[in-house]
C-alpha positions, -999 to 999 in steps of 0.1 A, spaced: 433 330 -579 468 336 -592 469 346 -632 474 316 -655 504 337 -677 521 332 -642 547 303 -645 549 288 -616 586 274 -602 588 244 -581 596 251 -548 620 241 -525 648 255 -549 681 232 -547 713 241 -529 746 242 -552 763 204 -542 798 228 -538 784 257 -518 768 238 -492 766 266 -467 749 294 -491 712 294 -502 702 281 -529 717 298 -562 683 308 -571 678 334 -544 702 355 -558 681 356 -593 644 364 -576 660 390 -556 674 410 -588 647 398 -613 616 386 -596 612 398 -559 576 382 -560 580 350 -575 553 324 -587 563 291 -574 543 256 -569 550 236 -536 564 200 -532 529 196 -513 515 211 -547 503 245 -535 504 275 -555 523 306 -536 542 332 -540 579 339 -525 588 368 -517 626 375 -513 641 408 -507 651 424 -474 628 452 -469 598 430 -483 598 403 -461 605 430 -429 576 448 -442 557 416 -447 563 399 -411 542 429 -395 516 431 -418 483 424 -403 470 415 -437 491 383 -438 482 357 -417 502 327 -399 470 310 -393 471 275 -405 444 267 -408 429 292 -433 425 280 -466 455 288 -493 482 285 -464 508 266 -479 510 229 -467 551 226 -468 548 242 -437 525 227 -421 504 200 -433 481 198 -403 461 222 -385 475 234 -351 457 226 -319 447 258 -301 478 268 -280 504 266 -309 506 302 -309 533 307 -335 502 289 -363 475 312 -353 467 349 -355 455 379 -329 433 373 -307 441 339 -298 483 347 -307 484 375 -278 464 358 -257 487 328 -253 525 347 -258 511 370 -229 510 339 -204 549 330 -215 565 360 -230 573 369 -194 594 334 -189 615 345 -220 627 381 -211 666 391 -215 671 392 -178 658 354 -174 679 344 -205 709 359 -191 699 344 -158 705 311 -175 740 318 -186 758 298 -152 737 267 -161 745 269 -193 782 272 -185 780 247 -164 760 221 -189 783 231 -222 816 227 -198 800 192 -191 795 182 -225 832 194 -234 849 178 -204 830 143 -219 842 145 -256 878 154 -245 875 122 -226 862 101 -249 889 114 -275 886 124 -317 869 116 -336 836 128 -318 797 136 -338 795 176 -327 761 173 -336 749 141 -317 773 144 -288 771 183 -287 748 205 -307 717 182 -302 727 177 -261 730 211 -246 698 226 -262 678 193 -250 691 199 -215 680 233 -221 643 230 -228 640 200 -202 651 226 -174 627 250 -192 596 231 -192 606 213 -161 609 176 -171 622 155 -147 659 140 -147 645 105 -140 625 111 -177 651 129 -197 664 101 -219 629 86 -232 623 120 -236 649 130 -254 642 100 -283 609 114 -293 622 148 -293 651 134 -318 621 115 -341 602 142 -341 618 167 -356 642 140 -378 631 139 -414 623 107 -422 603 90 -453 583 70 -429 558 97 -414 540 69 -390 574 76 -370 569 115 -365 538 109 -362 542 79 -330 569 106 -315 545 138 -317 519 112 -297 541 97 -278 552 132 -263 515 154 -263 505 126 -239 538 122 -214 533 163 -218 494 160 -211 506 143 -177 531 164 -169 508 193 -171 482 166 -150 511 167 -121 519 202 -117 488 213 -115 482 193 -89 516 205 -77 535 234 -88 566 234 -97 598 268 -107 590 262 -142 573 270 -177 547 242 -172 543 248 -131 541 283 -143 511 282 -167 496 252 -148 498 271 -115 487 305 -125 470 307 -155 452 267 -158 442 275 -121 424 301 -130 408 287 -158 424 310 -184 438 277 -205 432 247 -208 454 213 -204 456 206 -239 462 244 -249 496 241 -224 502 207 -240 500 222 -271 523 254 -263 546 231 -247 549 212 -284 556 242 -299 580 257 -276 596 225 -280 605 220 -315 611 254 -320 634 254 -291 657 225 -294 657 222 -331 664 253 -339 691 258 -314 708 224 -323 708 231 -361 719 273 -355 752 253 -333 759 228 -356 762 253 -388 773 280 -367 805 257 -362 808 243 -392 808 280 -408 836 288 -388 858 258 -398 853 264 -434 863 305 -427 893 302 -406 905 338 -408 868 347 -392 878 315 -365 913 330 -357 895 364 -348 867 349 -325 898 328 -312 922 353 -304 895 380 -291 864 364 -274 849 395 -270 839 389 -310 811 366 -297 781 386 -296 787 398 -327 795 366 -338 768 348 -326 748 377 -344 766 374 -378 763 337 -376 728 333 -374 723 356 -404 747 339 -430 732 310 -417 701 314 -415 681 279 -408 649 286 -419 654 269 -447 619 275 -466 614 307 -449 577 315 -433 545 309 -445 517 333 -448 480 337 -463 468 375 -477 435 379 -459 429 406 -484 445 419 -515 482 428 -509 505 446 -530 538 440 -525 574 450 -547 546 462 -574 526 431 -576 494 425 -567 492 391 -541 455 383 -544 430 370 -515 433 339 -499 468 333 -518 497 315 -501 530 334 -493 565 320 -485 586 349 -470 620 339 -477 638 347 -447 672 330 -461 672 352 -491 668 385 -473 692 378 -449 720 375 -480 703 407 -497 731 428 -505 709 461 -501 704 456 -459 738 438 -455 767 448 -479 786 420 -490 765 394 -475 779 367 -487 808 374 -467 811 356 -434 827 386 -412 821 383 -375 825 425 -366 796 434 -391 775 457 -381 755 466 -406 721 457 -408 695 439 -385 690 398 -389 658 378 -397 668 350 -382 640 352 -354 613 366 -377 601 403 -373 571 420 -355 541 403 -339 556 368 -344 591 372 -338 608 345 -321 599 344 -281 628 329 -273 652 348 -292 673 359 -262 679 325 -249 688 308 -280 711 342 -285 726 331 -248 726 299 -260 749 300 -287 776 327 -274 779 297 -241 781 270 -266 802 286 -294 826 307 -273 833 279 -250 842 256 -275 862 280 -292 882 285 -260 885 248 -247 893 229 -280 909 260 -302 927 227 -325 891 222 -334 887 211 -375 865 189 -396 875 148 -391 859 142 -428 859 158 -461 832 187 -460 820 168 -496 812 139 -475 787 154 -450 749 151 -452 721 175 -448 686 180 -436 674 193 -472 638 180 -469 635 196 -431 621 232 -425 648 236 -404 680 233 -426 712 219 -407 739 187 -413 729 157 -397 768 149 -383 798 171 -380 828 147 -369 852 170 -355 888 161 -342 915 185 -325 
């Protein structure tokens, strides 16, 4: 157990009202005085944040950390519920290689890259439909959320025919909302249209993620329905909320630093590193990862007992001056330094070249089709997702 002469700080720690797109203020302080910080969740767990650079790297590979839910002292703001076997981002070696080794294959650069016409094609779409419909348009209903949900349909092969319903409990799920009972009717609502998806293309396989695992791997008695089901939850949330929020303040940045616009603008070569720099000024994770020490850990000259929750503050270290000078500093030809943004080591983000795709279609394109681009309302008047893990604003109306 932690030492009582520890003060413990609450935790989430509030963004500045005026600086909308930085961390909170409070980063900056643990980093120089209190890299391994005390703090007490809004779910009331005790854990301990850890919030430099080189600390959390370190700390994403270490074995002696786990991701598993389910052990006792993992910290509930996560996840407040156990994961179902399958969620293989929750749970820890064996069972976490077993289940990325039947998809990592689906995610590979050459199959993200592979993607890039469709996604051309879908984001061209999307444009040609908000130049029609004329300013002011919502970037992040009629833009940022639509192209990633296309994505992961085509991904986990749901039909056309089911894409709207679909579509709505993605949007509840993964909405913050003071009525839980809502999530909570979405998350069912899904696992069992998912459950009979799974159902059909076993029966029937089809060219994608689900026909994949249910043709190979369910055949063959390596997985069960409800394990896909479950994989197919996870790959979902991560995969189109993460992707809608990273487009929606990866836009936003750029209208509030024009000069860095401009560049992109006038050479869209810029993208890549764009793209790059983008996701790690803006890094969504909000809250970070969570972790449990299986044994003592000693980390930045502290001592994290046994069975003691961890928040690895994945924001904070991406603004750590020490791996990226001047990180404050939006510039989109930095090179320095290597992003968090999909996590480090074992459980780094499996689909971190198709988001990466993802964004240079989306952002570049936009760029190039509508270069008027610029906020339709004052950025003091926007509204954010502070109580999700997955920080982002909930509307961006944009005119040109």
């Amino acid at each position: 157990m932690m030492g009582e002469e520890l003060r413990a700080c609450p935790f989430p720690m509030p963004r500045d009202d005026a600086h909308r797109l930085d961390p909170p203020p409070e980063y900056r302080r643990l980093r120089e005085e209190e890299p391994v910080c005390r703090v007490r969740t809004s779910a009331g767990d005790d854990a301990w944040v850890i919030s430099r650079y080189d600390d959390v790297r370190a700390a994403l590979s270490d074995p002696r950390l786990s991701s598993q839910v389910a052990h006792p002292g993992y910290p509930r703001l996560f996840f407040p519920e156990p994961a179902p076997p399958g969620a293989f981002v929750q749970s820890d070696p064996p069972d976490h290689t077993r289940y990325r080794r039947m998809v990592v294959g689906q995610f590979t650069r050459k199959r993200a890259e592979a993607m890039r016409p469709y996604l051309q094609e879908l984001v061209d779409a999307r444009i040609d439909a908000m130049l029609a419909a004329g300013p002011p348009v919502d970037l992040v209903a009629e833009y940022a959320k639509e192209v990633p949900l296309s994505v992961i349909c085509k991904l986990l092969g749901v039909p056309y025919r089911d894409r709207v319903a679909f579509g709505r409990w993605v949007q509840k799920l993964n909405e913050p909302t003071a009525n839980p009972s809502v999530n909570k009717g979405a998350a069912s609502s899904l696992f069992q249209y998912l459950r009979r998806l799974v159902t059909a293309k076993a029966k029937k396989p089809t060219d994608d993620l689900l026909g994949w695992l249910a043709g190979n791997h369910l055949a063959n008695g390596e997985i069960t329905r409800e394990e896909i089901t479950a994989m197919a939850m996870m790959l979902l949330s991560a995969g189109y909320d993460t992707s809608a929020s990273a487009i929606s303040l990866s836009v936003m940045t750029l209208l509030e630093n024009p000069d860095q616009l401009a560049k992109l603008r006038d050479d869209p070569s810029l993208i890549n590193s764009a793209v790059e720099e983008l996701l790690r000024h803006q890094n969504i994770m909000q809250w970070g990862m969570g972790r449990v020490a299986l044994e003592d850990v000693e980390i930045a000259g502290r001592t994290i007992p046994a069975g003691d929750g961890v928040i690895l503050l994945l924001p904070s270290a991406d603004r750590d001056e020490a791996a990226h000078p001047d990180a404050d500093r939006l510039d989109i030809t930095r090179e320095t330094g290597i992003s968090l943004s999909f996590g480090h080591g074992l459980h780094s983000c499996v689909g971190k070249f198709l988001t990466r795709v993802e964004m240079q279609v989306a952002i570049g394109t936009l760029v190039r089709r509508i270069p008027t681009l610029a906020l339709a309302t004052p950025l003091e008047d926007l509204h954010y997702r502070d109580a999700a893990i997955t920080y982002s604003v909930r509307e961006l109306p944009v005119t040109w």
